[in-house]
C-alpha positions as a Python dict, from the first residue, in 0.01 Angstrom:
ca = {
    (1, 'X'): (0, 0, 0),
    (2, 'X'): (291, 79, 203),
    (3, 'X'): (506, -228, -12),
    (4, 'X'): (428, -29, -343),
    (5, 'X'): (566, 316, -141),
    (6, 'X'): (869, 109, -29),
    (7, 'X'): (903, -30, -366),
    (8, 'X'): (887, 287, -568),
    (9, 'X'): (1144, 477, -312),
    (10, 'X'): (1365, 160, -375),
    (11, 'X'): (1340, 234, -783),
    (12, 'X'): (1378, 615, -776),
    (13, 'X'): (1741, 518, -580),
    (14, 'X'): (1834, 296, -803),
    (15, 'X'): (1771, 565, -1074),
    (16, 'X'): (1992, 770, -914),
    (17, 'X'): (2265, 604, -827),
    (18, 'X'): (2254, 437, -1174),
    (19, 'X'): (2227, 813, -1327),
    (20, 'X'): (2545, 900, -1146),
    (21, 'X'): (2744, 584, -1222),
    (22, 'X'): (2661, 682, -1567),
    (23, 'X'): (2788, 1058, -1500),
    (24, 'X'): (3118, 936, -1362),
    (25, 'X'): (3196, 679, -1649),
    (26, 'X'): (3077, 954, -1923),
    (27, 'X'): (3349, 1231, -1755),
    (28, 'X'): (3604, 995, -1715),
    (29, 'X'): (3583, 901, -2096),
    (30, 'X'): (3577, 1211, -2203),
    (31, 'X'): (3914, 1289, -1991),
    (32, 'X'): (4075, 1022, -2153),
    (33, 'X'): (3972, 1145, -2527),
    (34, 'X'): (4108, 1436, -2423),
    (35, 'X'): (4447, 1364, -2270),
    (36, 'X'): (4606, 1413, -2582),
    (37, 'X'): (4405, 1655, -2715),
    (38, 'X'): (4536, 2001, -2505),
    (39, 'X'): (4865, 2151, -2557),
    (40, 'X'): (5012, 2388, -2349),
    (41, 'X'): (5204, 2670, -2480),
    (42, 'X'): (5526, 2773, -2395),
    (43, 'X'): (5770, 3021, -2411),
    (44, 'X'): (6160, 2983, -2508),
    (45, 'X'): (6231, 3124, -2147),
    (46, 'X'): (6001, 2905, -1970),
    (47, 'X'): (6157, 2573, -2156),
    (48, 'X'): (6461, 2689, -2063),
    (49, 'X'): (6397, 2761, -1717),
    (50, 'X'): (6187, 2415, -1663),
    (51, 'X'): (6231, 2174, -1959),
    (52, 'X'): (5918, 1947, -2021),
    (53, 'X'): (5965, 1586, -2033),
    (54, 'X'): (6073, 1452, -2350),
    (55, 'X'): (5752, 1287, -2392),
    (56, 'X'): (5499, 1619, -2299),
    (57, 'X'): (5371, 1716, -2673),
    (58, 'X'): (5327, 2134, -2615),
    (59, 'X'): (5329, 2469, -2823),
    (60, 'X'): (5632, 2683, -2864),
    (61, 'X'): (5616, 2996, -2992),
    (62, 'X'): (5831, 3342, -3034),
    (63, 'X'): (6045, 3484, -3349),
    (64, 'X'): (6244, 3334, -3578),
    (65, 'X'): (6597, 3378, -3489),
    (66, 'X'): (6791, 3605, -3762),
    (67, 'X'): (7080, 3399, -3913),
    (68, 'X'): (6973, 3075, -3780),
    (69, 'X'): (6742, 2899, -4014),
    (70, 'X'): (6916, 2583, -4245),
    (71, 'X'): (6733, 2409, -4474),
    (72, 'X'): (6931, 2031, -4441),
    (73, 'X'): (6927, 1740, -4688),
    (74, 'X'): (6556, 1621, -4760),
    (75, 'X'): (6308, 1798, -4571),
    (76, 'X'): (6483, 1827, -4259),
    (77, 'X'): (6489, 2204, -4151),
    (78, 'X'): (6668, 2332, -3872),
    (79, 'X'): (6631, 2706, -3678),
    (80, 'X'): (6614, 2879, -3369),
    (81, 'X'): (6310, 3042, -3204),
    (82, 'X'): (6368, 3319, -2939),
    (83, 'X'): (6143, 3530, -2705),
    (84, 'X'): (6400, 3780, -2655),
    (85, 'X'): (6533, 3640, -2348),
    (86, 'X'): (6614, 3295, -2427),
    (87, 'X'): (6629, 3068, -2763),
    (88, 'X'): (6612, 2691, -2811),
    (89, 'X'): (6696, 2524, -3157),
    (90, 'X'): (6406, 2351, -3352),
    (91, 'X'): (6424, 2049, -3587),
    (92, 'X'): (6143, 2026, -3816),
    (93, 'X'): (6092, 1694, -4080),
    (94, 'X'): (5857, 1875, -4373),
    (95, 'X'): (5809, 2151, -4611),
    (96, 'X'): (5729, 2491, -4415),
    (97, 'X'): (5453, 2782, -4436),
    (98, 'X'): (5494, 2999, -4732),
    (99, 'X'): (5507, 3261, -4486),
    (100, 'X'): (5798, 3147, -4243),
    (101, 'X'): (6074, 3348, -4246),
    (102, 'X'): (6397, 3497, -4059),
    (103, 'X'): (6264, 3782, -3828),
    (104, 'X'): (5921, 3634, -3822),
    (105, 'X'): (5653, 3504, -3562),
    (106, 'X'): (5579, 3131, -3550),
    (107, 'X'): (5382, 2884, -3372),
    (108, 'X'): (5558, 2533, -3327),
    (109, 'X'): (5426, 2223, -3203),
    (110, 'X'): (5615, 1916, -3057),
    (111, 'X'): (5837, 1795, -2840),
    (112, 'X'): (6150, 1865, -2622),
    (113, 'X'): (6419, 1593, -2637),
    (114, 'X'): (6755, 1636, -2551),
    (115, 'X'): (6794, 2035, -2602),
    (116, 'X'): (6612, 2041, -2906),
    (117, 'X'): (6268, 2081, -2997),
    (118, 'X'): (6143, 1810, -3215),
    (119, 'X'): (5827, 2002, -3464),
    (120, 'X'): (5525, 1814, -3557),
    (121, 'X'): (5376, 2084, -3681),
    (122, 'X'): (5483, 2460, -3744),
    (123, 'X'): (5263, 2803, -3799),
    (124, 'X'): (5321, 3091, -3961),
    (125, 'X'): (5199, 3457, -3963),
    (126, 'X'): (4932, 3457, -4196),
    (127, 'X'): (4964, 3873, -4333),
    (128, 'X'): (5216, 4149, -4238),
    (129, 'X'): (5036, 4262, -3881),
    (130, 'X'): (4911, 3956, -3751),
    (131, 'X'): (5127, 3778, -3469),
    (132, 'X'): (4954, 3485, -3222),
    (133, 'X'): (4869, 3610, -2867),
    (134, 'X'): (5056, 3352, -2678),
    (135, 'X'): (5340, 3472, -2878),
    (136, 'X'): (5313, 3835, -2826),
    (137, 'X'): (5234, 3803, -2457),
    (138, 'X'): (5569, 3609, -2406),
    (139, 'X'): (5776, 3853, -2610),
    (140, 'X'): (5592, 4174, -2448),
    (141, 'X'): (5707, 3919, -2063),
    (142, 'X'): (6099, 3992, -2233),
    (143, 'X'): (6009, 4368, -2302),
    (144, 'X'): (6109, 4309, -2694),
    (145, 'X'): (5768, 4279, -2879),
    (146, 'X'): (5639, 4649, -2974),
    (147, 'X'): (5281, 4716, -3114),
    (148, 'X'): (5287, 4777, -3481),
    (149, 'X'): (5137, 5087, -3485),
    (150, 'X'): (5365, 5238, -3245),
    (151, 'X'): (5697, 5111, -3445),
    (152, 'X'): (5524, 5301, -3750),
    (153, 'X'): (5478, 5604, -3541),
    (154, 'X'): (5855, 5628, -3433),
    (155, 'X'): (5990, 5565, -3783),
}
């Protein structure tokens, strides 16, 4: 009796340990799925301040720069995007948002390399009001974003 207790102690261990082997290998998959899969946003003044590597894929976000946007040969589109208290020039390959414009908020995504940032990807406001978070927390950081309602109620 006691070799059937001993044997079935011996099992249930096994179970475990083979439960948590399988726990580890299951998170450490999913971290790897995932490594490309989170971008970090960023502010003009913060890739100014600390420029990412050149191979970091992240969010940039802010206004539009007045004056600055070129539309190149091809598709190639060049601009500026500023929080106020910094700007950095963007390069974007590809036909833009109906929406983007001069003046305007924007969501970029892509890289950093060599002083300009190099769009995969670029958002636009979708109506008149609306304006991402990330993007209005970073301009409210350079004291130049302003709530809608309260621009209306000085005009």
């Amino acid at each position: 009796m006691s070799g059937l207790k001993s044997l079935k102690k011996r099992r249930r261990v096994q179970i475990i340990v083979l439960a948590f082997v399988a726990l580890a290998v299951s998170t450490g998959l999913i971290g790897y799925a995932m490594r490309d899969g989170i971008n970090f946003f960023r502010s003009p003044s913060q890739i100014v301040a600390e420029p990412p590597a050149a191979n970091e894929v992240f969010r940039v976000g802010g206004l539009v720069e007045e004056g600055t946007l070129v539309r190149g040969e091809g598709e190639t589109v060049t601009f500026s995007v500023t929080d106020g208290g910094a700007s950095i020039p963007v390069a974007y390959k590809g036909i833009l948002p109906d929406l983007f414009e001069e003046g305007q908020g924007m969501v970029g995504q892509g890289r950093y390399v060599e002083g300009v940032f190099q769009a995969t990807e670029i958002l636009a406001k979708h109506d008149e009001t609306y304006m991402p978070k990330e993007v209005i927390d970073a301009l409210k950081e350079q004291g130049v974003y302003v709530e809608p309602d309260a621009a209306a109620a000085t005009n």
